[in-house]
Each structure stands twice: as C-alpha cells, then as structure tokens.
N, C-alpha and C positions, 0 to 999 in steps of 0.2 A: 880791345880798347877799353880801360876804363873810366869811367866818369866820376867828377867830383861829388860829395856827400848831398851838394845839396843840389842835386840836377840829375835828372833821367833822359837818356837818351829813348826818345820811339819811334819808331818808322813806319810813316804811313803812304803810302804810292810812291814809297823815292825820295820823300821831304823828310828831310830830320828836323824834329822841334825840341824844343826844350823845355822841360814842366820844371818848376818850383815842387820839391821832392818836400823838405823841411817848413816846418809853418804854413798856416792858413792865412787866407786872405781877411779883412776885414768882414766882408760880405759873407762870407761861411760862417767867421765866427759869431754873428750876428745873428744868420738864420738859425745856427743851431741853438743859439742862446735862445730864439724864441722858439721854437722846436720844444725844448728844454722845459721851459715855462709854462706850451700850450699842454705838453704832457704832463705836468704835474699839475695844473688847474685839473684837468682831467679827470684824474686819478681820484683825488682831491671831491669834485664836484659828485661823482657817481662811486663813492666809493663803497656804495651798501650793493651795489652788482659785482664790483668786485668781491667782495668779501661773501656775496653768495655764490661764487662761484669757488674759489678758497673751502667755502663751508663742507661743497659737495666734494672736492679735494679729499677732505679731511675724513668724511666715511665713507666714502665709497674706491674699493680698491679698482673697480673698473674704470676709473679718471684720476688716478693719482699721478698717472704721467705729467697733468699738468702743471707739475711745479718745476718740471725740466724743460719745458716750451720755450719760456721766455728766456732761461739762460743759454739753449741752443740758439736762436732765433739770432740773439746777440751775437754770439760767437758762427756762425754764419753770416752776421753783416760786416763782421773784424775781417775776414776771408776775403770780402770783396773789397777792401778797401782800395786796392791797389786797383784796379774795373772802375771805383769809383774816382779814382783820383783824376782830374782833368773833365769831370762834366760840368756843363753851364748848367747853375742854379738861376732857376727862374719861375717867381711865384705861378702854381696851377690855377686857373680861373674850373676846370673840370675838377679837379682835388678841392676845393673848397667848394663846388656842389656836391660834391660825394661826402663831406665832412656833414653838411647840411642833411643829405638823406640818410644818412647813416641816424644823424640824432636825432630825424622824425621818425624812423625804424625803431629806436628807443623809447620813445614815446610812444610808440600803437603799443611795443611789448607789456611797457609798464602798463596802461590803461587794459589789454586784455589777461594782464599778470602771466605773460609767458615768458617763462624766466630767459627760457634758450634764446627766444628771440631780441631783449634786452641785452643779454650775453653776447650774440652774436654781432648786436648793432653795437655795443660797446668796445669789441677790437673791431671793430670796421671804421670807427671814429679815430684811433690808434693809427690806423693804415692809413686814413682819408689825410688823418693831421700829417703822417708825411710827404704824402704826395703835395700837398698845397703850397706846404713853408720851401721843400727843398725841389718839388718840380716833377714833371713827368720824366724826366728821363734817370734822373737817380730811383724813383719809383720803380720803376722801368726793372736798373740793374736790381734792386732790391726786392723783385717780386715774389721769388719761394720762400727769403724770410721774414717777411711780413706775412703772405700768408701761412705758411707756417702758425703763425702767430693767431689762427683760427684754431687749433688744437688746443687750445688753452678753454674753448667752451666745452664744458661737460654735456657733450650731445650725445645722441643714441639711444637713450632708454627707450624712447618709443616702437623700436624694434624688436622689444623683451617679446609680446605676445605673437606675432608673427614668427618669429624663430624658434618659439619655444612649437610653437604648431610642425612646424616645418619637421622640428626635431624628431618629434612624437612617432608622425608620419615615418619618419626614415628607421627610427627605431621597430614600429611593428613592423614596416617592409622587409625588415632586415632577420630581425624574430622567425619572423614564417620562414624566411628565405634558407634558417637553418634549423627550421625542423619545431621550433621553439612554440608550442603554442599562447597564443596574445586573448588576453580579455582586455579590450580597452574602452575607455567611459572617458571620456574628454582627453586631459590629458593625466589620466590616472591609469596604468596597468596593470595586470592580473599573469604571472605566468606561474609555475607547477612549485618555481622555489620560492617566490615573495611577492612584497608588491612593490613597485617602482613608480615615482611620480616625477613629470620632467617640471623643475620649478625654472625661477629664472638662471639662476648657476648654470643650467642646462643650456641656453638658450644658445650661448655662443658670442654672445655681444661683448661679451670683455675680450676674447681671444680677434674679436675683428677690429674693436678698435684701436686695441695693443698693434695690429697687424698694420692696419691702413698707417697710423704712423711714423712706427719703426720703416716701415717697407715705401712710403713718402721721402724721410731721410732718405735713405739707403739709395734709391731712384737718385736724387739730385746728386746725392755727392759720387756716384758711380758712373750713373750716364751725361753723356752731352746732346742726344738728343733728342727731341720729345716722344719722338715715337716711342725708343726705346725707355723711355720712363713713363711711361703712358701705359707700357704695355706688361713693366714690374708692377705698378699700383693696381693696374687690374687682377694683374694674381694674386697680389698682398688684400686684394679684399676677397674672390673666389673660394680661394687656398683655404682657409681659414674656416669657412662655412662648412663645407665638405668635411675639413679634418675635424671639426667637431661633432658631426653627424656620427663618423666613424667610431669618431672617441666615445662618444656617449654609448652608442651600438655594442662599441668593445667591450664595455664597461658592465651593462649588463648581461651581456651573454659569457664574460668569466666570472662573475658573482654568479652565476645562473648554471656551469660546468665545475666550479669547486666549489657547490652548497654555501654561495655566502662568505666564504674563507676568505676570499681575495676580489680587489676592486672595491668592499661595500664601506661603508662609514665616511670615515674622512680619507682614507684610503682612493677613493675617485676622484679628488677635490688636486691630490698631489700626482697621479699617474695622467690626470688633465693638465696639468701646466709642463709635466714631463715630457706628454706627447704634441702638447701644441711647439714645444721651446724646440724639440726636433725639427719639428713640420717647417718654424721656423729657418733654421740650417741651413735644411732641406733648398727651403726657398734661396737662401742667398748664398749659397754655393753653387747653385746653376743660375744666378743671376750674375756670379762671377766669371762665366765662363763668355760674356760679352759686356766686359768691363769697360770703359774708359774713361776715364779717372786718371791711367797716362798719359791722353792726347793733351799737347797742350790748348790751353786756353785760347781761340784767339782775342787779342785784346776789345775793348770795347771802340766803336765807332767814334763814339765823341772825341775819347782820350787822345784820337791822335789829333784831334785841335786844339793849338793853344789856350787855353782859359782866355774869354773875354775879358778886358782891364777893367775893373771897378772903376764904373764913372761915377761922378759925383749926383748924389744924389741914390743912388742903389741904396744905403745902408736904409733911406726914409724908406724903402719901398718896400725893404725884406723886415720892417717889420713894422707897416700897414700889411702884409701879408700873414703876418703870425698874429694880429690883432685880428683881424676878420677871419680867420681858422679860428680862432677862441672865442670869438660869440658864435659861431656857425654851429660849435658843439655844446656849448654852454647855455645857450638860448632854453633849449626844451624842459630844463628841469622850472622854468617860472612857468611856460606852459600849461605842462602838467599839475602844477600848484594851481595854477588858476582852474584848469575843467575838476581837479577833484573838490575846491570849494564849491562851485558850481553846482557838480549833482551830491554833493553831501546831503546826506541823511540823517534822521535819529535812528532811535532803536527798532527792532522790527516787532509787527505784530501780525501773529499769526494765527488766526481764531479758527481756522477748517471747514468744515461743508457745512451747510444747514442741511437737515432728514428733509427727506420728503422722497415721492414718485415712489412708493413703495422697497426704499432702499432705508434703512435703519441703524444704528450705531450698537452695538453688541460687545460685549465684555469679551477683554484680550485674553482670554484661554480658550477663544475658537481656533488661534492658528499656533504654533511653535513662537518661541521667544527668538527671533532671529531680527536680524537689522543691517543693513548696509553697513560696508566699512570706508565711513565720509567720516572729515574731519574739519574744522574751521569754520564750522558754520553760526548764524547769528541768533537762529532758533532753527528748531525742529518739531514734528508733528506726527504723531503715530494711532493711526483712526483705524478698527476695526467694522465694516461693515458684512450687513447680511441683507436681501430680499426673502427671505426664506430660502435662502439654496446654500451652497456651500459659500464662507466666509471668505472677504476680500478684503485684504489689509489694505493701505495708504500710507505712504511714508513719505514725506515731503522735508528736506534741508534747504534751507532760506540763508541765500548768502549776500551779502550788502558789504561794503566796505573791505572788498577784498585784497589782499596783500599776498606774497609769496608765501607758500606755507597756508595760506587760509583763502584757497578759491578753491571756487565750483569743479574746474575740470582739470585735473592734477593726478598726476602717474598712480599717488596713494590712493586716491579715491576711485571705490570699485564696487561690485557686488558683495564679492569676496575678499577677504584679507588674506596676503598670502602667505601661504601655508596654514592656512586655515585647520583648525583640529577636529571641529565640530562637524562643516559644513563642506561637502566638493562639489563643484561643476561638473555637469553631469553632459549640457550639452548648452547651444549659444546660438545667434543669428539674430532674426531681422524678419517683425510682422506688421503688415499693414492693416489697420484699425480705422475707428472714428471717433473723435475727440469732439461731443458734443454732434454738432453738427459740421464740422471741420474735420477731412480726411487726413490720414497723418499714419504718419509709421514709427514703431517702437523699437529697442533692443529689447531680445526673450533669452533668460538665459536660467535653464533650470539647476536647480541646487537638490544635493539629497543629505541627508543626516540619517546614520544607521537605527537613532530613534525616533526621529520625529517623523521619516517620511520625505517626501519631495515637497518643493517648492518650483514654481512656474512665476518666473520675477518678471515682468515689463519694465522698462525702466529709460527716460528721456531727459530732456532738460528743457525748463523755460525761460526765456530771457525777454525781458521788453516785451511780452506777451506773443511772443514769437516760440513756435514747438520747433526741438530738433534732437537727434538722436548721433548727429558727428559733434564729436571735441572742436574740431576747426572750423565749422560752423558756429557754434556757438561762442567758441571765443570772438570772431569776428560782428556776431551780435551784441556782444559784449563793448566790445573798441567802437563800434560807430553808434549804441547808445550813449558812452562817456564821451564821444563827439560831440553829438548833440546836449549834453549839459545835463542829460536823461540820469545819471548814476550808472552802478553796475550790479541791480540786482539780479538775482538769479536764481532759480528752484532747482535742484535733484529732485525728478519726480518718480515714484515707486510704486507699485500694484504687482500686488504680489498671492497666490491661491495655493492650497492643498491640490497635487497631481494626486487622480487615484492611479491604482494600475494600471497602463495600458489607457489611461484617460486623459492623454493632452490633448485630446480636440473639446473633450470636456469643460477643461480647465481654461480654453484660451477664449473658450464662448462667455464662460462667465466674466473674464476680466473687459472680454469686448464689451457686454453688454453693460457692465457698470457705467464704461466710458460713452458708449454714446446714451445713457442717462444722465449720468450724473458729469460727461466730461463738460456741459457749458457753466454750471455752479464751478467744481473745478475753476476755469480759467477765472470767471468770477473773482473765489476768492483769494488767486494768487495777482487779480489788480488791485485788489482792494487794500490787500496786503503791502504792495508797492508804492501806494499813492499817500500811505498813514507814515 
C-alpha cells in the first residue's frame, strides 16, 4: 500500500494514524526559531570560550578532532529526524534549571580560571538550551548527539603525568623482562645503547582520546543496545593504553637490537600512529562481528501519537520558553562583571622577608641559577638565604587578576619545563613540615643538572592565606575567595637547597628548619602583600 507525499502511515497496537510528513506546524517553527536565537545569543555572549577552545584546536594535534564534533553531531540529529517526527514539544521546566546550572558551572570556571570547566559548562548550556525550548522527550531522542557534543572540549591533559608514570614503569618491566638492562631516574632511562626519556608524546593521551571518540561513534552507530555499547567504549578506552605501553616498549627495544638504526628520531612518532591505526582495525573488526546496525529501528513511542493540535495560545508560550532559556544562560556573564569589580585590585607589591632569628640574605651565587617554569604572574621574588649552614633559596610568583593563560595553577606551570635541557627530575612526592607554627605538607621534587649538582625543591601554593599543595584545592580556594568579593590572589611558593651525596635527609632538615623559623614572617608577608 502506498501512501500519499504528504502523509505517513505508523502502526502502533493496531491503530493506524496519520502524521503531517511535509511542513511544520506553527509551534515548531516557533520554537525553533527561538532555539535559533537562544543559540546564537549564546555563541554570541561567551564567545572568548569558544574561541579558547578553537585556539587549543588549532596547536594541539591531540584535540583537533574538535572541528569534526559539531558537524557529526549535526548529521546525527538529520538521522533521527524521522524518531523525531510526531513528538510533543513541550517547554522543560528541568531543562531550563539545567540551562541555569550549567551557567553557574561557568561562572565558578571563569572565577577559578579553569578553562575545561568553563568549556565544559559552556556545551552543557548548548544541551541545557535544547532540552528547555524543545522539551524532555525530543531531548530524550537526541541524547548521543548532544552529548556527543562534549567532545568538542579539549579535555585530558591532566592525564599527561600519570600515563607518562604508568608508561616508564611498563617500559623498564619490560627492559628487564628481555634481558635489557635499565638505569632509571624518574622518568629518565639509562640502557647499554642510549638514553630514552618518556615525555608526554609517550604518554598515550592522544592515542586514548582519538580512541574513546572514534570508538563512542562507532558504539552508537553499530549497536542498539546499551550494554553492548557500554561494553565497545570500555575497550576503546582500555585497548589503547596497553597498546601504547607495547608501542613505546616496542619501540625501544628495536632502537636498542639494531643499534639505533630503526624506531629512533621521528621514525617512533610514525611507527606510533601506524601501530595504534592497527590496534584500531583490530578493535572494530571484532566489534563487527556483533553488529547491529541491520535490526531495524523500532520506532519511537511518542511517534505513534498524533501530534497534539496547536491550541491557541502555545505560539505565547513557546516563546516565553526560549526567553527564559536565554536569561537562564545569559544572566552569569553580568555576575561575574560584578564579583570581578568587587575584589579588583591594583598592582602588586611584593617587598619579601625582613632578617632576623639568625637567618640572613646572602648573594645569589650561593645556589645555581635555576628558577621554576611559572608564567603569568603579576610580580616575582627570588631571596637567597643562609643561617650559616648550607643556602636556601625562596621563590615566590604573585598572581592577582588572573585570566586564561595567566593563572596560578595551569598544565604549563611546573618545576620543570618540558623537555627541560639543563635540568631533570630526579625523583617527586609529598613531605610533611611546619609553616611557622602551622603543620602543613609540601610537594618535594628533586632536580639534578650534570653541572651544578642537585636541587631538593619544596614547593605549594597560597591562597587567601590558606596553604595547600593539590591544583583542585587550591582552585576552589580561589572560587569561594572571588565569592566572597575577596579577589584571586595567589602565591607559587618555592624553597629550594643544594642535595649533597647521599644527603637528602640533610637537605630536607634544612628547608624544615627555615620554615618553621621563618614560615610565620612568610605568611606575614604574603598578607601584607595581599591587602596593598
């Protein structure tokens, strides 16, 4: 039987209905119109998140997927259109608080300057705005490509140092495991043909997020049901880890069996994307071997009820619905205008310790010419002291008025720069001290340079006069200061000693003792600092 152009027959318990195939109703073209609108004020309003997320796009090949997000995303919601044909649009009262928390999600980001989190609350505002205009149940049919539509944040980096650990480890396990003898010093190697050092290229974080992706796709458009797409995504992020372990393994143990010849230069960089784009295959050629992607569809529940008749009055209603989605998201940027005039500052002044208690200021060629690698900061402060015993430096970055690219607690900012030429990490952890008369624990992470010797670095951060040594700590000391109207100043604070041989318990006595001398001047003069 066929049916005329502009009618669909669907069968739902027995009942045949008849849907309007051709043209939209008033009321859709409405919402979408404001839909349309909310998403372009949007865009529009926050457009320096987007364009920070674009930026990282643009250098980093590990997220350049992101420019193909949004036009799959799309072309997955063309897909459903026929799923969505026949559901009742009806303004979310839940969608328009999600629109709401999404953009106070925006605002903690920007006030702790966490770009991901800004990012992240920025398509969540995206998603929030379509649930509210066009309703929970088009939501509903639309839910992988909208979320989807989270792959467009440039996330993950924070996984560089843990995976690059992880790496290290599987590589010497593997070293020994074929005979290979391993000198290893952080994540620096020693074997009989060279020396190997695992950086972030090593880590694997590009090969996982390429993976979760692609292998996200692949899940939706192949399986129908959850388990089984639950249970591809789990291998598209496992799969990946491992095969990088191997690859890296591989990689120096045939640099290490043909002297160098093969595997080393840029030669690893391509035999790595070669073995991962395998592994790949690998993966979805036995993910095809329980396909379905031929069952069909069954259609959607709503669809097989008629569309509700636009009563009069709906068109006021669908868009008092896209006007309160559009303050819900738009509200937060006068917010955050108002708490940044609030705790605005001048410029900073950072005058350092007074002497005294038998601790003294001594001229900079008691330690090597070394210095974190912080960037952004408002002023800086580089104190050499001595009590008569071996030299302790102080290095303190003072950060006020911070913005992306120039805050305190930022992927770039570290001990170390990487790939550092001068200086390697030697070893890393976590030491408990006392700051004045206030207990407290630091990061220790020692540095060596083939001329100058070792370094024994302590190193934490101060905010709001508050000590802590976690990035997520400290950002959130950051957010509920610019709460309070307080600003968002912030210290990198540094102490740092000559290791002799064989003398880190040496070395960690002397940095203790400076601080519980000298650590309540310290905090001292990083209030005084704050309040000028």
């Amino acid at each position: 039987m066929s049916a005329p152009e502009d009618q669909v027959r669907q069968q739902a318990g027995g009942v045949s209905v008849a849907e309007p195939a051709a043209g939209l109703s008033r009321e859709t073209v409405i919402r979408l119109a404001m839909l349309a609108i909310a998403l372009l004020a949007l865009l529009g309003t926050y457009r320096e998140t987007l364009a920070s997320m674009i930026e990282i796009w643009n250098r980093s090949d590990t997220f350049a997927h992101g420019y193909l997000v949004a036009p799959i995303a799309c072309w997955l919601i063309w897909r459903e259109r026929v799923q969505l044909r026949g559901l009742p649009l009806t303004p979310s009262p839940v969608g328009l608080a999600a629109a709401a928390l999404a953009g106070f999600a925006w605002l903690l980001g920007e006030l702790a300057s966490v770009a991901s989190v800004s990012q992240f609350a920025f398509v969540g505002m995206v998603v929030a705005l379509v649930w509210a205009v066009m309703g929970t149940r088009v939501a509903r049919a639309l839910a992988f490509p909208l979320g989807f539509l989270f792959f467009l944040v440039p996330f993950g980096e924070f996984l560089f140092p843990a995976m690059m650990d992880r790496t290290t480890d599987f590589i010497i396990w593997g070293l020994r495991a074929s005979g290979v003898p391993v000198y290893a010093e952080g994540r620096s190697l020693v074997i009989p043909s060279g020396h190997w050092e695992v950086v972030e290229g090593c880590s694997g974080v590009r090969y996982l997020i390429a993976s979760v992706v692609v292998g996200s796709l692949y899940a939706h458009l192949t399986y129908r049901s959850l388990s089984r797409r639950s249970v591809f995504v789990a291998f598209s992020v496992v799969l990946p880890v491992f095969a990088n372990w191997l690859r890296a393994y591989g990689i120096v143990l045939v640099a290490h069996l043909t002297d160098n010849r093969v595997a080393a230069g840029v030669d690893h960089l391509i035999y790595g994307w070669v073995f991962f784009g395998l592994v790949m295959m690998m993966l979805f050629w036995v993910g095809a071997r329980w396909r379905e992607d031929d069952v069909p569809r069954a259609p959607a529940r709503d669809a097989a009820v008629s569309r509700v008749p636009t009563r009069p009055g709906m068109p006021r209603g669908a868009i008092a619905a896209g006007v309160a989605a559009i303050v819900a998201v738009l509200i937060w940027q006068a917010v955050l205008a108002g708490l940044d005039a609030q705790g605005r500052r001048g410029s900073v002044t950072l005058a350092g310790l007074n002497a005294g208690e038998g601790w003294e200021r001594v001229a900079d060629t008691r330690l090597p010419d070394w210095k974190p690698h912080f960037f952004g900061m408002r002023r800086e402060l580089r104190e050499i002291w001595s009590n008569g015993g071996p030299p302790v430096g102080l290095y303190l970055a003072y950060y006020r008025g911070q913005v992306p690219g120039e805050e305190l607690v930022n992927s770039e900012n570290r001990v170390l720069k990487h790939k550092d030429r001068q200086w390697t990490m030697t070893a890393e952890g976590a030491h408990a001290t006392q700051i004045g008369a206030e207990a407290a624990s630091v990061r220790s992470t020692e540095i060596a340079n083939a001329a100058s010797g070792r370094l024994l670095v302590w190193h934490w951060y101060w905010i709001d006069g508050r000590w802590t040594t976690s990035d997520y700590v400290a950002k959130l000391y950051q957010t509920l200061a610019q709460l309070r109207g307080r600003g968002d100043d912030s210290v990198a604070v540094m102490l740092y000693t000559p290791v002799g041989e064989g003398a880190r318990g040496a070395a960690e006595a002397v940095l203790a003792d400076f601080l519980r001398v000298r650590g309540g001047e310290l905090s001292a003069a990083l209030a005084r600092a704050r309040e000028r």
